[in-house]
Every structure is written in C-alpha cells, then in structure tokens.
C-alpha positions in Angstrom: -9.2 9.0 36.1 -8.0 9.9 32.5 -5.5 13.0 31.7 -6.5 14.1 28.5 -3.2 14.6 26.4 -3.3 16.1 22.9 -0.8 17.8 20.6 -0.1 21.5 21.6 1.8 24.3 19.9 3.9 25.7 22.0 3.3 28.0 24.9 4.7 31.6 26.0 6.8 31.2 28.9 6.2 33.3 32.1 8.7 33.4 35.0 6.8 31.7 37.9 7.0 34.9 40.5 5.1 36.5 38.2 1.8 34.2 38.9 0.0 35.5 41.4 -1.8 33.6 44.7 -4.9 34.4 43.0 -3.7 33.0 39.9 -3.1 29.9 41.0 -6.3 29.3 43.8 -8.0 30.4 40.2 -6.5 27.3 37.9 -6.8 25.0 41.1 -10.5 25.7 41.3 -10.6 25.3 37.3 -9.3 22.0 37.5 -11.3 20.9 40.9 -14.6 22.0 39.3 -13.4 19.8 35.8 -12.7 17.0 37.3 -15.9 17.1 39.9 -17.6 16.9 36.8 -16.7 14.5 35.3 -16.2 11.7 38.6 -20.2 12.8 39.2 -21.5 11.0 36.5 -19.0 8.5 34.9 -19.0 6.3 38.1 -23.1 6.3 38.7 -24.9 6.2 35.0 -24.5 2.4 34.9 -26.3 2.2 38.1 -28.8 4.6 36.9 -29.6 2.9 33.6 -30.0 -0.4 35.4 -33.0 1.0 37.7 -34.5 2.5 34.4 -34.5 -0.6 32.3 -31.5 0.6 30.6 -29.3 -2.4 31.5 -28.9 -3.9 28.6 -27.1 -0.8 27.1 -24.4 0.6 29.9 -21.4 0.0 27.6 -22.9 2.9 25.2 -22.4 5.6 27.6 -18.1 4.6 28.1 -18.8 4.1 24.2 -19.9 7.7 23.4 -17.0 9.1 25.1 -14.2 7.6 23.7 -15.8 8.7 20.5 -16.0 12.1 22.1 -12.5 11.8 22.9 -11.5 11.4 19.2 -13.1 14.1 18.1 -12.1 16.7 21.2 -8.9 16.9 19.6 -9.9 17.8 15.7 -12.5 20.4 17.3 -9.8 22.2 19.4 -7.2 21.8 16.9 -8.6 22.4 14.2 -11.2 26.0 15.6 -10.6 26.5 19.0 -6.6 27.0 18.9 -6.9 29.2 16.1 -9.8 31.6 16.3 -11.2 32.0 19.9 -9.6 33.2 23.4 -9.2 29.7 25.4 -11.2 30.4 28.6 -14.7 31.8 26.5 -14.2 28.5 24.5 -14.3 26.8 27.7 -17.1 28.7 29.0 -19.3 28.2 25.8 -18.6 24.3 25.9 -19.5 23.9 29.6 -22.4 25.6 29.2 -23.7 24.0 25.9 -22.9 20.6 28.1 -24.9 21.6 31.2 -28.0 21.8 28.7 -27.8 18.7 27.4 -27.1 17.1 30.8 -30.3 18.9 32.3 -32.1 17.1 29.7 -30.5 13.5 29.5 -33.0 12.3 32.6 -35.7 13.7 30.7 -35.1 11.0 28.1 -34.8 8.2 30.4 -38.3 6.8 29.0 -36.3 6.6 25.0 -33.1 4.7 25.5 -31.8 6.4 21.9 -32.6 9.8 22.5 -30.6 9.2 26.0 -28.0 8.1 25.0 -27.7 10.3 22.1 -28.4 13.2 24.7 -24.9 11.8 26.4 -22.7 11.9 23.2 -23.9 15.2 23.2 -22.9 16.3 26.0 -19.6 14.4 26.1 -18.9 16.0 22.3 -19.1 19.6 24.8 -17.1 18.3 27.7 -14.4 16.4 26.9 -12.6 19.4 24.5 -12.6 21.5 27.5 -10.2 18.8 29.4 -7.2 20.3 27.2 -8.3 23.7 27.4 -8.0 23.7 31.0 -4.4 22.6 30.6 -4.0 25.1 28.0 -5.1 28.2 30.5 -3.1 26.3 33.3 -0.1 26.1 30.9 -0.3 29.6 29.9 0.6 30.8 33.1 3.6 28.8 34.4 7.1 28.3 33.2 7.7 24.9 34.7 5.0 23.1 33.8 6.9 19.3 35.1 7.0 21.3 38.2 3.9 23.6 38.4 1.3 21.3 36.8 1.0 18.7 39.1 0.3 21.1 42.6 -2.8 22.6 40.2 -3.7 18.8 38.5 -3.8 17.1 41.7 -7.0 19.4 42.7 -9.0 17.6 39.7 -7.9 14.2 41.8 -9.8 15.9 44.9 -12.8 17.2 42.7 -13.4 13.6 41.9 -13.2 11.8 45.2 -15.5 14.8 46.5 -17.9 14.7 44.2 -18.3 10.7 44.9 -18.5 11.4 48.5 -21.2 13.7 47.9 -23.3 11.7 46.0 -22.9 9.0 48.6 -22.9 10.7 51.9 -25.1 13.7 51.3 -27.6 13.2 47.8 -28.3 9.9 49.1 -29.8 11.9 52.2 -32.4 13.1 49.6 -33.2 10.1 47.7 -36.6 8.3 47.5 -37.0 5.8 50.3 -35.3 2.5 49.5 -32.9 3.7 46.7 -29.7 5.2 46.4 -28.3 8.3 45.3 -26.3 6.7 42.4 -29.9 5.1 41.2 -31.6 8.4 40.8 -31.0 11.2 38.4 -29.5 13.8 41.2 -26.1 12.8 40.4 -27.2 14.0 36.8 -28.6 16.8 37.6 -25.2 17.6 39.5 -23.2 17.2 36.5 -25.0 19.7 35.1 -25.2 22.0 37.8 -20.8 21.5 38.5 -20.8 22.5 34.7 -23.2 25.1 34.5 -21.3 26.7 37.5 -17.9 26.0 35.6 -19.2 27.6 32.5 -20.0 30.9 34.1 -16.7 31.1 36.2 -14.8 29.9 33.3 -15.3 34.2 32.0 -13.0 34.9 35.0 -10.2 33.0 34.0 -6.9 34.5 33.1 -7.1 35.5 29.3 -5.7 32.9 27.4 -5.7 33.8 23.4 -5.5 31.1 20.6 -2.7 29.4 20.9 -2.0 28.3 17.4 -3.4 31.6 15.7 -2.0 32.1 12.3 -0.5 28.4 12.1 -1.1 26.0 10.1 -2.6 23.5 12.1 -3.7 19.7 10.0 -5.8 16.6 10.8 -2.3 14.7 10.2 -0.6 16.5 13.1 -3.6 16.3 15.4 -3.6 12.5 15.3 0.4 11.9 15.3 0.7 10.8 11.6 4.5 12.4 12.1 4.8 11.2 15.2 4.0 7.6 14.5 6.8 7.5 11.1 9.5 8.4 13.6 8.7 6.6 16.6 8.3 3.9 14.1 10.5 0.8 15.7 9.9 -3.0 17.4 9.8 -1.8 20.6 7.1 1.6 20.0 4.9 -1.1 17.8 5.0 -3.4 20.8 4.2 -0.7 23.6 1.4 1.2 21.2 -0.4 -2.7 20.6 -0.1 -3.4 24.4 -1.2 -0.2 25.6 -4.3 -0.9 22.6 -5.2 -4.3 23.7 -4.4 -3.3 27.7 -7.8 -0.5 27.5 -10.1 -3.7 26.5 -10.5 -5.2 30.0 -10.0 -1.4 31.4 -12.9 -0.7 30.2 -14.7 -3.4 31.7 -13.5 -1.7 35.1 -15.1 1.2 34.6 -18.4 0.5 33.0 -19.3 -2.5 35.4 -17.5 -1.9 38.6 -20.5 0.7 39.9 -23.3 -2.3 38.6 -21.2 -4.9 40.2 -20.6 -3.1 43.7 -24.7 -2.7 43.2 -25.4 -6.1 43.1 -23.0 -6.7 46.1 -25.0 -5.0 48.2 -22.5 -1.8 48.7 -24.2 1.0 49.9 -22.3 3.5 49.0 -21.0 3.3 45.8 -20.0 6.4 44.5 -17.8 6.8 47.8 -16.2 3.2 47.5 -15.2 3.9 44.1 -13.0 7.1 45.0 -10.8 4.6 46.6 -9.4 4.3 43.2 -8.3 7.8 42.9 -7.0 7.7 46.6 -4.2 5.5 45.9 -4.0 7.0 42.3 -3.2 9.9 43.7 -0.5 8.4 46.6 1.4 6.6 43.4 1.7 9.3 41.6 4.0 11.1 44.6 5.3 7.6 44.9 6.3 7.2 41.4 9.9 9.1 41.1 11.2 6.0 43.2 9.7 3.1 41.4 10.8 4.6 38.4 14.5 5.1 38.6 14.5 1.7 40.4 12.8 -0.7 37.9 12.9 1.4 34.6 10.3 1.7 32.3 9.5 -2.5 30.8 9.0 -3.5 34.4 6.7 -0.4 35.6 4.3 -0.8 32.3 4.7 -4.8 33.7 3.6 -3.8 36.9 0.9 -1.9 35.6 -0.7 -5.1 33.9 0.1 -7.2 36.2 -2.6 -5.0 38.7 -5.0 -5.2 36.1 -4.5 -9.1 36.4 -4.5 -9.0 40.3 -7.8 -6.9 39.9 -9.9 -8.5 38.1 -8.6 -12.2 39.7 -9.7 -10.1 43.7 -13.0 -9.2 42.2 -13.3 -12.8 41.0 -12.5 -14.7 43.6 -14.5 -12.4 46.1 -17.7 -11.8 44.0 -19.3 -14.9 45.4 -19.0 -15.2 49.1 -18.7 -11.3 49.0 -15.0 -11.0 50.8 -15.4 -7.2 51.0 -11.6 -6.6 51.7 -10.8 -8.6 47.8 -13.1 -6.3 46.3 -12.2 -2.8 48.4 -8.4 -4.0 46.9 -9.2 -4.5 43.6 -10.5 -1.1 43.6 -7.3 0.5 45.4 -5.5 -1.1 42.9 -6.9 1.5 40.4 -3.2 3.7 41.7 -0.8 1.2 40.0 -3.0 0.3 37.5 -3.1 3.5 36.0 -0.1 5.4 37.3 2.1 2.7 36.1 0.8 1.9 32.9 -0.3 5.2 31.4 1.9 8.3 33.2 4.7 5.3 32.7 3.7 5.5 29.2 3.6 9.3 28.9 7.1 9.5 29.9 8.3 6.6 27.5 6.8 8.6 24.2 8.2 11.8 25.5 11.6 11.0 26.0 11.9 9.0 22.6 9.8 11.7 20.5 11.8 14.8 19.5 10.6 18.1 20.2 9.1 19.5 17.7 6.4 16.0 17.8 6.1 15.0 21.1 2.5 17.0 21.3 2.2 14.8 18.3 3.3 11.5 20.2 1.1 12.4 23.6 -2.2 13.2 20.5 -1.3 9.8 19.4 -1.4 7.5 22.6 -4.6 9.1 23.8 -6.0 8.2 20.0 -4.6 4.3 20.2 -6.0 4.2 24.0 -8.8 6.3 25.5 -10.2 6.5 21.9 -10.0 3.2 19.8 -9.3 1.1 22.9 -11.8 2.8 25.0 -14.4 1.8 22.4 -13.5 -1.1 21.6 -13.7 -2.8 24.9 -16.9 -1.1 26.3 -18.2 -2.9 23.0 -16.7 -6.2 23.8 -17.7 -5.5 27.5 -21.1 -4.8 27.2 -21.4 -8.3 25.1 -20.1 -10.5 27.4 -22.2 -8.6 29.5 -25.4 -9.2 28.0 -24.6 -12.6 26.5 -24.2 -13.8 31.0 -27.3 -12.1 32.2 -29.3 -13.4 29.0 -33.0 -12.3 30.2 -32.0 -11.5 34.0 -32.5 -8.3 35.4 -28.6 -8.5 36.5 -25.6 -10.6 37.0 -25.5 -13.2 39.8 -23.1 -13.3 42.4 -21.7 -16.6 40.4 -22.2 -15.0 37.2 -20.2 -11.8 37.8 -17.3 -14.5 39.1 -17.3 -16.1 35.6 -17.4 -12.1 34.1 -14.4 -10.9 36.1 -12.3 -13.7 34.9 -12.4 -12.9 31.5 -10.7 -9.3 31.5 -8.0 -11.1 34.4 -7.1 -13.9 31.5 -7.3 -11.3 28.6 -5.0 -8.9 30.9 -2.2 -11.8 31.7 -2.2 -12.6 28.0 -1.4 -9.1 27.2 1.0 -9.0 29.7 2.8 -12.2 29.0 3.0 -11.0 25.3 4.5 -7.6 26.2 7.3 -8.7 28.9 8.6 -11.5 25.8 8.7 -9.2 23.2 9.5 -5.8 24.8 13.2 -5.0 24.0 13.7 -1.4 24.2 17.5 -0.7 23.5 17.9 2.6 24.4 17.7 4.1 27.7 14.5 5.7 28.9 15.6 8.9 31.4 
C-alpha cells in the first residue's frame, strides 16, 4: 500500500487537547473510507480484465496511475492549495471519480475507452490521497506522533475491503465465478467513493493551505531539493529506489492473475496478507532501525523483494501454497523497509525549508517514473510468455517470477557495493 507524499507548505499548529473524540473518529473514518477505495479495485482489475478478453493489457491500468500520481501533485499544488477549502476539494474529486468508476464496466466491450475511463478516474483520486493528510495534518500538533493512530485505519480500510470482496460479494457472483472476476468490486469503488465524497462536506474546515504563496512547478517536483541533496550516496539511493519499483510493479499487477491461475479462491482476501504484516513492521520498525541503521534496512528491503519473487518461483509449479502465502506476507518488509526507510533517509538529510520538496521528489523518481516504467516492462514480458494463450502456465509463470527475483538481487548487489553514506542517519 502506497503513502502518497508530496511537498506541503507548512501547517498551523494546534495543541493536541484541543482535538476533539469526534475529531479524530472523523479523520479515522476519512482515512478508512480512502484507503477502502483504493485496495477494492487495485488488487481485482487484473482479474477482471482477464475474464473480459482484456488480458493482454493489465499493465495499463498500474500504468495510468503512476501517471495519475505525477500529475496529483501539479493539480493540488498548483489550484487546490491556493484557491479552494481542502475538504470541498476532496469532496468534488471523490465524486467526479465515482462517475467515472460507475461507468468503467460499461466500457468493458472497448478496451480504450476502459482504460481511458480508469486514468480518469485515477486523475480524480489519487490528489485526494494528500488532501486527506492535509485535513488530518491540520488538526494535530504532533503529526510523528498523531498521524500514525489515524493512518493505520487506511491499513484496515484495505484489508476490509479485500475481505469483503472475497467473503461476502463473492456470495452474489454468477455461479462458477468469483467476486474479483465480475465488475461488483467496481461498482464498490465507486459506491466507497461516492459515499466519501458526500461525507467528505463534514470534514473539519481546512482552508488553502498555500493561499497567497507563490507556489511553482520547480518546487512541486523537488528541483531544490534534488541540487542540495545532490551527493554519491543520495544519487545511489534515488537510482536504487528507481530501478527497485520495476519488479514492484510486477507484484502488484500480476500477483491477483497469478493467485487466479493457482487456483486461489479467494483472492482479494489472500492478498490483504500483505498489508497484515505491513502493518505489524511498521510498529516493529523503531527496533530494526536503531539496530541496523539505514544501508542495511533499505538492504533488507531488497533482499524481500528477492526472497519474493524466488517463493513465488519456486512454488508456482507444484503449487506449495505456504511459498506463495510467504511471498505475499513478505509485502511488510518489502515496503516498510525500503520506502518508510527511505522517507526517513531524505528527511533527516533535507533541511527544512525542502524536505516537502525531498518527500515530492522520491514519490516522482518511484511511484511515478518507476511505477510506469515497470508495469510497461511487466506487461511485456508478460505478453511476450503467454504469446497466443489465454494465460500463463503453471511453468510459465515459474520462468516470469524469476525475472523480477534476478532484476531485484542485481539491484541490490549494486546498492550494498556502492552505498557509502558518511554521515549519520538519526
């Protein structure tokens, strides 16, 4: 599960007694309903497109938002922080995206027009990821501290919505299929979003943030940031954590078409395993952090991208259920490690007044250009193993998995020789 990042100005304090109980169920259920959203169709519409003769082209949906997630930051930057109240910004963009989610099944029949229907809605959606931080941020004065109790609710919003899907729409599905191979988790997504929309009015009044400032496309994508970070060691950890969201995206394109053609039942469900342990390494992380330091947690971090990829590998064939249930839990260290790991490293070398700059940039190098890059890369290996098939073989998607495992230990191998950072990372 991504957290959206992005350059903000900076935020009136309140003292923390001041935020009331209601306050705070308010932001949890802001950032439950967000995150439900966004786990109800990201781990499914491969699945879907398969069943619909779509399954040449399941990389373009994990293309379209990437793409989405490059231009989030110019839209909210560059109009949103400076002329509108943050929650009716929200509102307006959930709704605008429940629209064009109703109608993405509807286009199932034109394979451009869907997925066009998709950048569409992901243009809507994936702005309104930092205006819920903004609204949450608006409210607290310790945001290290305060954050995390109110993000951790967008973790549950995602694991629910995938045991939903599995254990209750698949209840209703047409005899024979699957929840995740019909468009009901669709029709979710919009419903989750047209819901958020609406309650998105109550929120606590948030006004623009960066009203009256001047506010430039060089600041929104860390131009300053990326002249004073400038140094071996930030070239090193901005090309690994480039070249690291290649096989990443492989996970989460082809995972849900994978567990399909290994017979899972429950997809959705077997997927939230991911965010399980995701969330369980995130309370763990403190420790592993003031123990190993920041080279060997980013390490670890690709090395469970390695041991991922190798588990689904080695247990695609003979289908050992437990390789490919770990490769899944592995999803914790994977990202945890690697990119909250990564967080910390930028903000503790950025100064101040650029770390919003710094955080912008990472998401830019990673969940945008990486993002795209591999679901392109992804999507041809893809299509160059299945040929004419309807699908991978069991032996096929053994010879797919290895590839992201070898690009992964390359990357890694690369990073632990050349990774010297000489100053101390708090």
């Amino acid at each position: 599960m991504h957290f959206y990042a992005r350059a903000w100005p900076a935020l009136p304090k309140y003292n923390i007694t001041n935020m009331k109980t209601t306050t705070r169920v308010q932001l949890s259920v802001l950032m439950f309903l967000e995150f439900f959203i966004w786990g109800a169709w990201y781990t499914t519409i491969g699945v879907y497109m398969t069943n619909h003769n779509m399954g040449d082209l399941t990389h373009w949906p994990y293309t379209v938002n990437p793409i989405a997630a490059i231009i989030a930051p110019f839209f909210v930057g560059l109009i949103a922080d400076r002329y509108f109240a943050t929650q009716k910004v929200l509102g307006v963009l959930h709704i605008m995206g429940a629209v064009f989610m109703f109608l993405t099944p509807s286009a199932t029949g034109n394979p451009t027009v869907f997925i066009l229907l998709l950048l569409a809605y992901n243009i809507c959606y994936m702005p309104t990821m930092g205006l819920a931080n903004t609204i949450c941020f608006h409210k607290m004065t310790n945001q290290e501290k305060e954050f995390p109790l109110i993000r951790v609710f967008g973790t549950i919003g995602w694991i629910i919505a995938g045991l939903i899907i599995s254990y209750v729409l698949s209840r209703f599905a047409p005899q024979g299929l699957m929840a995740e191979q019909t468009a009901m988790p669709l029709y979710m997504t919009a419903t989750a979003s047209l819901l958020l929309g609406l309650y998105s009015f109550t929120l606590p009044n948030t006004p623009p943030p960066a009203a009256g400032k001047a506010v430039s496309a060089r600041s929104i994508i860390g131009v300053d940031a990326f002249k004073q970070l400038a140094s071996k060691p930030f070239f090193i950890f901005l090309a690994s954590s480039f070249l690291i969201c290649i096989p990443l995206a492989a996970y989460y394109n082809f995972t849900q078409i994978f567990l399909e053609s290994a017979k899972f039942e429950n997809i959705a469900a077997t997927q939230t395993l991911g965010q399980v342990s995701e969330t369980l390494f995130m309370v763990a992380m403190p420790l592993f952090f003031a123990r190993f330091g920041v080279k060997w947690m980013l390490g670890a971090g690709m090395l469970a991208w390695v041991l991922r990829y190798t588990l689904f590998a080695l247990g695609a064939p003979d289908l050992v259920n437990w390789m490919i249930l770990t490769g899944i839990a592995l999803h914790g260290i994977c990202y945890d490690f690697f990119f909250v790991t990564g967080q910390i490293y930028v903000d503790t070398k950025a100064s101040p007044e650029i770390r919003g700059q710094a955080q912008g940039l990472i998401v830019f190098v990673t969940y945008g250009l990486g993002m795209i890059v591999g679901a392109q890369i992804a999507g041809i290996v893809y299509n160059s193993i299945k040929k004419s098939a309807p699908s991978l073989t069991l032996l096929q998607w053994q010879s797919f998995w290895w590839l992201p495992a070898v690009f992964a230990a390359v990357v890694l191998l690369v990073f632990l020789a050349l990774f010297r950072d000489s100053k101390k990372t708090a």
